[in-house]
Every structure is written in C-alpha cells, then in structure tokens.
Residue frames relative to the residue before (quaternion, step in Angstrom):
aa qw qx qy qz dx dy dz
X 1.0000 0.0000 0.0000 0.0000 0.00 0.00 0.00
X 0.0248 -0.8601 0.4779 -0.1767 3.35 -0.98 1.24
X 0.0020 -0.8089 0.5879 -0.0034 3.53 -0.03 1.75
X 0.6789 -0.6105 0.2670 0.3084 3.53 0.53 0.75
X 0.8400 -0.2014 0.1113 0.4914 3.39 -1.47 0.16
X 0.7677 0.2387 -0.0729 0.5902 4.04 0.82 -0.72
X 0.6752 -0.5562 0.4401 0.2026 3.63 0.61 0.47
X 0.3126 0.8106 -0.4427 0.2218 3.65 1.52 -0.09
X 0.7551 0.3928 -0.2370 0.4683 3.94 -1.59 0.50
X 0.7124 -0.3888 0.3538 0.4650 3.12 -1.66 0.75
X 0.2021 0.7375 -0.6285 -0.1422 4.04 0.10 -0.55
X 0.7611 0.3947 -0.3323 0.3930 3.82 0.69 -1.02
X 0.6767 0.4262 -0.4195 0.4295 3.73 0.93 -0.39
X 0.5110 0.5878 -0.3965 0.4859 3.65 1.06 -0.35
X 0.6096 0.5561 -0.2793 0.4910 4.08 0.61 -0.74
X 0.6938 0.3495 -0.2490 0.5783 3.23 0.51 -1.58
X 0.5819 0.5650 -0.4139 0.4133 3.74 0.31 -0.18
X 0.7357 0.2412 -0.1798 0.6068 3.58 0.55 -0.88
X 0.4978 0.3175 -0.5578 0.5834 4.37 0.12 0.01
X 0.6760 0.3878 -0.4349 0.4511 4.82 -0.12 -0.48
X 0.5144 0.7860 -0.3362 0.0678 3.18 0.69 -0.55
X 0.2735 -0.6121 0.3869 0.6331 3.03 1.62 -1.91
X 0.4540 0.7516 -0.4205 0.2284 3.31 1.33 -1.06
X 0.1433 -0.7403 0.6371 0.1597 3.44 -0.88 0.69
X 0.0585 0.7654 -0.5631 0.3060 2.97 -0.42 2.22
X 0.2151 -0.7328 0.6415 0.0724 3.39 -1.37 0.33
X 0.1339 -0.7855 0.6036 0.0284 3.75 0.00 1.52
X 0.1480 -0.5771 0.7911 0.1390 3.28 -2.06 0.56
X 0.1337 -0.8249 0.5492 -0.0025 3.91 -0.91 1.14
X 0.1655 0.8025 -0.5704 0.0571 3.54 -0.36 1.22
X 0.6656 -0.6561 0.3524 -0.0476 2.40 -0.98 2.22
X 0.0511 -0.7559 0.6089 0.2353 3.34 0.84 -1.51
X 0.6937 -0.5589 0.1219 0.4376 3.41 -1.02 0.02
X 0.4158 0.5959 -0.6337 0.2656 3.99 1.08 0.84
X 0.5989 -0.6118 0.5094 0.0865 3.31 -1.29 1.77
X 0.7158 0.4098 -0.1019 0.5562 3.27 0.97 -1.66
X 0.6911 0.2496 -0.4752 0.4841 3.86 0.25 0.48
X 0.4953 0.5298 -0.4755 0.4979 4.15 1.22 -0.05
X 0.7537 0.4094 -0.2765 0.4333 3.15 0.39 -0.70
X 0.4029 0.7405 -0.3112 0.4387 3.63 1.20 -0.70
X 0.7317 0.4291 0.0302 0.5288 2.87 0.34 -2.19
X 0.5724 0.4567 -0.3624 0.5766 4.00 0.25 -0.67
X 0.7547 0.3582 -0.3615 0.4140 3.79 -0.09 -0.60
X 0.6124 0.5723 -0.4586 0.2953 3.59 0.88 -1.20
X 0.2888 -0.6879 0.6343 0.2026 3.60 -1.24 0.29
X 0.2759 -0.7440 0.6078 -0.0302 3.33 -0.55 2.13
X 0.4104 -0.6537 0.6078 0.1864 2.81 -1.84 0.49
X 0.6634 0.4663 -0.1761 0.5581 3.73 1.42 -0.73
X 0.4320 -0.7096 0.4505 0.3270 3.20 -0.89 0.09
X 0.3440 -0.7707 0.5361 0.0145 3.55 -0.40 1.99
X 0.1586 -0.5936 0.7887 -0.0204 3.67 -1.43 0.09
X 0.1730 0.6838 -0.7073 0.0474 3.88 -0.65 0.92
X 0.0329 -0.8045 0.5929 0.0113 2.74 -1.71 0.67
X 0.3892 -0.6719 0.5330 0.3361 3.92 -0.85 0.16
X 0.7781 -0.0980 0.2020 0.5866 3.44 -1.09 -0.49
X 0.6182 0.6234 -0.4705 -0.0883 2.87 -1.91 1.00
X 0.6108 -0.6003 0.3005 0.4199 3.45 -1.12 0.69
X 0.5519 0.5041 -0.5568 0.3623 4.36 0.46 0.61
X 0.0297 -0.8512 0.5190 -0.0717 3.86 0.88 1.04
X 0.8358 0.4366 -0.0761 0.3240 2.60 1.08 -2.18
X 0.5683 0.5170 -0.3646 0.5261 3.59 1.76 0.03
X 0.4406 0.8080 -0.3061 0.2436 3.50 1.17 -0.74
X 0.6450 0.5412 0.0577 0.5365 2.30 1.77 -2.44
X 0.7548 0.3274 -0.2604 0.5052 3.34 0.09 -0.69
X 0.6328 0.5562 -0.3785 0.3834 3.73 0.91 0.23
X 0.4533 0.7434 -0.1821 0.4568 3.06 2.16 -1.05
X 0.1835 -0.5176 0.8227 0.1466 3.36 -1.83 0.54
X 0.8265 0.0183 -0.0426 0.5611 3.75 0.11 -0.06
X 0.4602 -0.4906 0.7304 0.1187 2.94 -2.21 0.11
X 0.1511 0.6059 -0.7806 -0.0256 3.81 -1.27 0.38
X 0.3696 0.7350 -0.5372 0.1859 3.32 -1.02 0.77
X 0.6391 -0.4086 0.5066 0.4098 3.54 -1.83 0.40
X 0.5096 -0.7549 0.4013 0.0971 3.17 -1.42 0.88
X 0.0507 -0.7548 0.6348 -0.1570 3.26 1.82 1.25
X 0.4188 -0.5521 0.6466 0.3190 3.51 -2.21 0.28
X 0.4721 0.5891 -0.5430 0.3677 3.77 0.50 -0.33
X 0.7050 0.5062 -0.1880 0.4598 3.01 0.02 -2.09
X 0.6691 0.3972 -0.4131 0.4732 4.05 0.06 -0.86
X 0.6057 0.5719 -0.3632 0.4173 3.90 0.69 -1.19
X 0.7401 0.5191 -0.2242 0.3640 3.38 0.70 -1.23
X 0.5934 0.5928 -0.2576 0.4797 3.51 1.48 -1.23
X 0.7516 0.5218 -0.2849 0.2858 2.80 0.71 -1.04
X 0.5553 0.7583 -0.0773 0.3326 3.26 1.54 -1.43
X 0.6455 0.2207 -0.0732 0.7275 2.83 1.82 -1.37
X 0.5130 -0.7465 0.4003 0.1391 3.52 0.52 1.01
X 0.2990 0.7483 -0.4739 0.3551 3.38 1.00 1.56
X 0.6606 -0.3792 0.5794 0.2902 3.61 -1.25 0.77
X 0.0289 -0.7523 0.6581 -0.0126 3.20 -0.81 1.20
X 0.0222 0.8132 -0.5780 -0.0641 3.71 -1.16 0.64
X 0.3652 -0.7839 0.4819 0.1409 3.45 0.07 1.07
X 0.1749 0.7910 -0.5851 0.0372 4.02 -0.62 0.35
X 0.8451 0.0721 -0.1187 0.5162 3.64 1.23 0.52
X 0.1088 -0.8230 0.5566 0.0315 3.68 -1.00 0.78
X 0.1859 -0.7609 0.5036 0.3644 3.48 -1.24 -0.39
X 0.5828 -0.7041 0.2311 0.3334 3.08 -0.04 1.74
X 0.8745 0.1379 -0.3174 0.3397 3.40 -0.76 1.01
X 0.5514 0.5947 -0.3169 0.4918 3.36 1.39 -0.60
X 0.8629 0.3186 -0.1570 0.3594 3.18 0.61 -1.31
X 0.4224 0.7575 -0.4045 0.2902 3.28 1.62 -0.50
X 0.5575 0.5759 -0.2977 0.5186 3.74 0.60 -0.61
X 0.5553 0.4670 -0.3406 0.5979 4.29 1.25 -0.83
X 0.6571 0.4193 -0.3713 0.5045 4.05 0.26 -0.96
X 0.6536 0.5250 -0.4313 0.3334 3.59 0.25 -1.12
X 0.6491 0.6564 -0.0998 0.3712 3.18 0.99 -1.36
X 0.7573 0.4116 -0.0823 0.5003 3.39 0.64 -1.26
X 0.6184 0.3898 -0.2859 0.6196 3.59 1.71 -0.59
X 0.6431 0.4534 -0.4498 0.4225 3.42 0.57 -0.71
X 0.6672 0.5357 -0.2575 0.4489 3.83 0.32 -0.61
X 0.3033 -0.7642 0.5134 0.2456 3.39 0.81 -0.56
X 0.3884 0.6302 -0.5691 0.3580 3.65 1.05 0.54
X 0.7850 0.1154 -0.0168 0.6084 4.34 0.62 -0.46
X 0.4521 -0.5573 0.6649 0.2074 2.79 -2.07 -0.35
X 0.4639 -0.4080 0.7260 0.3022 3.73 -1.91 -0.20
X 0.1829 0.7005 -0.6679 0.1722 3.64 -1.04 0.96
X 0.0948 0.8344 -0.5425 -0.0244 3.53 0.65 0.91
X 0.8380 0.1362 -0.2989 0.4357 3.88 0.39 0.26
X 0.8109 -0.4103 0.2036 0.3641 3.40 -1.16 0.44
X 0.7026 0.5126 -0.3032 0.3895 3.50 1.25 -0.66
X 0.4088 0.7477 -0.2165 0.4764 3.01 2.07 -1.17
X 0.7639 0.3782 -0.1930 0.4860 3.59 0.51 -1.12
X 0.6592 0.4583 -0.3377 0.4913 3.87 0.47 -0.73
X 0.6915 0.4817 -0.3262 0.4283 3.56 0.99 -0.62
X 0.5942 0.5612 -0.3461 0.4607 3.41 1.07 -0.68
X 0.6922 0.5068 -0.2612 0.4426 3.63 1.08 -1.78
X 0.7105 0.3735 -0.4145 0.4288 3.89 0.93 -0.75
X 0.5648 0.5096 -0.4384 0.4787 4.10 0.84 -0.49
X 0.4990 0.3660 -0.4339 0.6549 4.22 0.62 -0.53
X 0.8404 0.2193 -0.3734 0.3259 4.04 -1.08 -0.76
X 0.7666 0.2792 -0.3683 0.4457 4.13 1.16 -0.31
X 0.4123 0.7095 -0.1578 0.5493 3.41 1.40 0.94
X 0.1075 0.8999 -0.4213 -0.0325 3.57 1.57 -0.09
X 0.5720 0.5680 -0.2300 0.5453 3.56 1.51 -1.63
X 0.6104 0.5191 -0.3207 0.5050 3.92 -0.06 -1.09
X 0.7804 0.4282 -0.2467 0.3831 3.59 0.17 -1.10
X 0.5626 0.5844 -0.1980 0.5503 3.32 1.23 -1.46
X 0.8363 0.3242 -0.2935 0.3307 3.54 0.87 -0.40
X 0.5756 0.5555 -0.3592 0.4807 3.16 1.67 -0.71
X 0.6079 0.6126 -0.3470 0.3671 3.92 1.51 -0.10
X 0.6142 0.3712 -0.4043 0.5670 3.38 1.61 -0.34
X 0.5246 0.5004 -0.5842 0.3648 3.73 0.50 -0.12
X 0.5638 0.6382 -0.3556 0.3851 3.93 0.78 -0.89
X 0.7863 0.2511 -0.1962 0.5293 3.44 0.81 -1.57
X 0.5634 0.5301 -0.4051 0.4872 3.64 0.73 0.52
X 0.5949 0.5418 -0.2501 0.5385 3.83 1.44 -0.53
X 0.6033 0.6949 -0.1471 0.3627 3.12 1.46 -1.55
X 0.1454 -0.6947 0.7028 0.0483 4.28 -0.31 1.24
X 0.1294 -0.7186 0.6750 0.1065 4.14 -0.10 0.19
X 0.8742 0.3112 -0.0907 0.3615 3.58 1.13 -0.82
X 0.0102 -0.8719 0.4156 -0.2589 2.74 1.91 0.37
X 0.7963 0.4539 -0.2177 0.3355 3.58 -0.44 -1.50
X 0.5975 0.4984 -0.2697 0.5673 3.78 1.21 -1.76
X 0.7392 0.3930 -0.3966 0.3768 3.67 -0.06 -1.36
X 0.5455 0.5679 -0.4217 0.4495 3.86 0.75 -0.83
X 0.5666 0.6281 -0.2865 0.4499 3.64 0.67 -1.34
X 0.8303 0.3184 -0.1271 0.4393 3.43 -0.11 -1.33
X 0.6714 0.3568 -0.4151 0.4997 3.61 0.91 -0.52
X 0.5521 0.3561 -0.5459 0.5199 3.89 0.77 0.44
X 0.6882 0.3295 -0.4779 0.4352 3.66 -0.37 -0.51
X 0.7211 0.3760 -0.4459 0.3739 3.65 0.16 0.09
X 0.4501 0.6199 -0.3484 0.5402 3.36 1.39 0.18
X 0.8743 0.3344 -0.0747 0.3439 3.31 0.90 -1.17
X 0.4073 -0.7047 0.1703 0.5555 2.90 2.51 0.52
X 0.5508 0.7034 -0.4410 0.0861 3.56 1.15 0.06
C-alpha cells in the first residue's frame, strides 16, 4: 500500500479495512514522509502481519514481492506498477491532476477505481478468489508497461542535442 511521496488518502482507514477483512494477507505500508500516519499505523493493533514504513528507495523490491498494489494514483508509482506487472487498485487522487492516471489504468485494464475502503477489499478478494481475472488484468499491465521508457526518452534528447 502506497499513498505516495507524502502519505496522501484514506491510507490508514483503507489498511485497517483489509487486515478486518478476513483476507489472509500480509501488507507492506509506505507512509512517505507523513510521521503522523507511521505512527498512526505503528500503534494500530493488526491482525496480519504488517511491515510499515516512511520514505523509501526499496519500491522496486516491495513490488516485485507484491501480488498487488493499493495506492494513490501518483504517475511514478502507476509507471512503476506497471513495469513490474502488478494489479493496480486505485483508492485516491488529486482531483484533476491525477484524473487522467485512473482513466488510464482503467482504460488498459491494468487496475481498478476503489475510492473507499470497502471498494478496495472487494476488488482485492474477487482478484485473490479469481486466479484467471487476475492473470489477466497482469498481462494488460505488462502490455501497458514501457520498462524503457526513461533510456528511449534519453536517447531521443541526446540525439537532439547532437550527442
């Protein structure tokens, strides 16, 4: 679970929503840098076995450890999900910027819209009693998914720039 660089969105009622659930799950939480939802979260008494965290640069293992993604609908974080071909579940935006990231992520078929906590546990139990559904919304990811994006951007400036 992942409210972005600052921790943004329902993240702690959305968590506690899916550890009540029944779901037999193991969460990783990055906070980013909001003190007050680490701490939040540190006090709550889970039922699953949680991992919280604040800011940091092990995204890319996070991910690749993951069966899903719950998260704000930053573009990094979608780029990144996607890359590593993860189930996206959207539960929060900032209203116009990001709207164009939901379009995107629904139109592809790489995630969903789950704007409240119930929204999301339903989606995560139909993807985990669903094996096929999932399996499919993962090739829409690695089909959505530019891994090279960044290099090809790279090179079409330095060839612009005679380098």
């Amino acid at each position: 679970m992942v409210g972005g660089g600052d921790g943004m969105g329902p993240l702690a009622k959305t968590a506690q929503a899916i550890d009540s659930s029944g779901l037999d799950v193991g969460l990783v939480i990055v906070c980013g840098r909001n003190q007050s939802l680490n701490t939040t979260l540190e006090a709550y008494r889970w039922e699953n076995p949680v991992n919280i965290c604040g800011f940091t640069h092990d995204m890319p293992n996070f991910m690749r450890a993951s069966d899903f993604i719950v998260t704000k609908a930053g573009p990094g974080t979608i780029a990144e999900a996607l890359n590593a071909e993860l189930p996206i579940i959207l539960y929060s935006k900032l209203p116009g910027q990001e709207d164009g990231n939901v379009t995107f992520v629904e139109e592809e078929g790489a995630g969903v819209w789950a704007p409240t906590p119930q929204a999301v546990v339903r989606t995560l139990t139909r993807w985990i009693s669903r094996p096929e559904e999932r399996k499919k919304v993962i090739e829409n990811c690695r089909r959505a998914g530019k891994p090279q994006a960044a290099r090809t951007i790279a090179h079409i400036i330095g060839e612009k720039l005679g380098l």
